[in-house]
N, C-alpha and C positions, 0 to 999 in steps of 0.2 A: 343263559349266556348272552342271548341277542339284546335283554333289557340291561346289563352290566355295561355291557358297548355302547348303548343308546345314553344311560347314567354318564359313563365316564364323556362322554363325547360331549355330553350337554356340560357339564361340571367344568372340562376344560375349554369351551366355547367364553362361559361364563369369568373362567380364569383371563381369557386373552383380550375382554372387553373391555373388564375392570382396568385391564394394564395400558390398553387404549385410553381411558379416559385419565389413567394416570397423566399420560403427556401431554397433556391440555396446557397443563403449565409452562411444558420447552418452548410454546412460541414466543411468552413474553420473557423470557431468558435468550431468545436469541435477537429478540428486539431490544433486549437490553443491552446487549454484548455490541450489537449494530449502531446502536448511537452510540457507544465507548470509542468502537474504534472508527467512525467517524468524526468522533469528537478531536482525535492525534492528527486529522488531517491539516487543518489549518496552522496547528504552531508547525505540523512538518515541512510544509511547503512554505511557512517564513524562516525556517531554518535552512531547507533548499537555496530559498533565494542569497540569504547571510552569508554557504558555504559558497553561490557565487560571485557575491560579490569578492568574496577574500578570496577565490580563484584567478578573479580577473583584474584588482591588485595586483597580486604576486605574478602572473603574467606581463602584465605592463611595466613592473619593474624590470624582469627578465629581458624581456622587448625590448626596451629601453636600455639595460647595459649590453645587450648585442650590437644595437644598432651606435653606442657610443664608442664598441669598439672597433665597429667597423666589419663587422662576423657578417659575411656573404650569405649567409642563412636567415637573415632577420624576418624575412615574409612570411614565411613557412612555419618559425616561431608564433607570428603576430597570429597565420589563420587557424595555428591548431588551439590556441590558448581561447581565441575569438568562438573557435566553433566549440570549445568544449562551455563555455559558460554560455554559450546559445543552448545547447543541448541542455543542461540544470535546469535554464529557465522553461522552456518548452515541457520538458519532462514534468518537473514540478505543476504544470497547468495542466497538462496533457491528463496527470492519473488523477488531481482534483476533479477536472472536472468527467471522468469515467466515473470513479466510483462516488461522489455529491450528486 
């Protein structure tokens, strides 16, 4: 009984090694995967900057027909529009350069 134990013990030693040396391959599959999706960083973040530019258009235009009507709220418009295409730009650089 005690050499059956020592057999099986070794047999499934032998099993878990093999299976170790299986995954020898995951590291250049996830180095692969790592420049893929490093590679979407740079058109994202020229798409970030794209969506603010046509944020802060269409803000300006807004700005702009407030303050031609005369809308007591015009500043408050101008600094939220101002601060959210701050925010795009920032953010966009901010996660480039975290994960580059």
């Amino acid at each position: 009984m005690n050499n059956k134990k020592k057999i099986t013990m070794l047999l499934l030693m032998a099993l878990t090694t093999a299976g170790a040396y299986a995954q020898g391959n995951g590291i250049a599959g996830i180095n692969e995967a790592t420049k893929m999706v490093t590679s979407y960083f740079d058109p994202g973040t020229k798409l970030i900057y794209a969506v603010g530019a046509v944020v802060g258009l269409i803000g300006g235009i807004k700005v702009y027909n407030k303050f031609s009507s005369g809308d007591p709220d015009t500043s408050k418009t101008a600094a939220s529009w101002f601060g959210a295409c701050i925010f795009l730009i920032v953010a966009a650089t901010i996660l480039r350069s975290f994960f580059l």
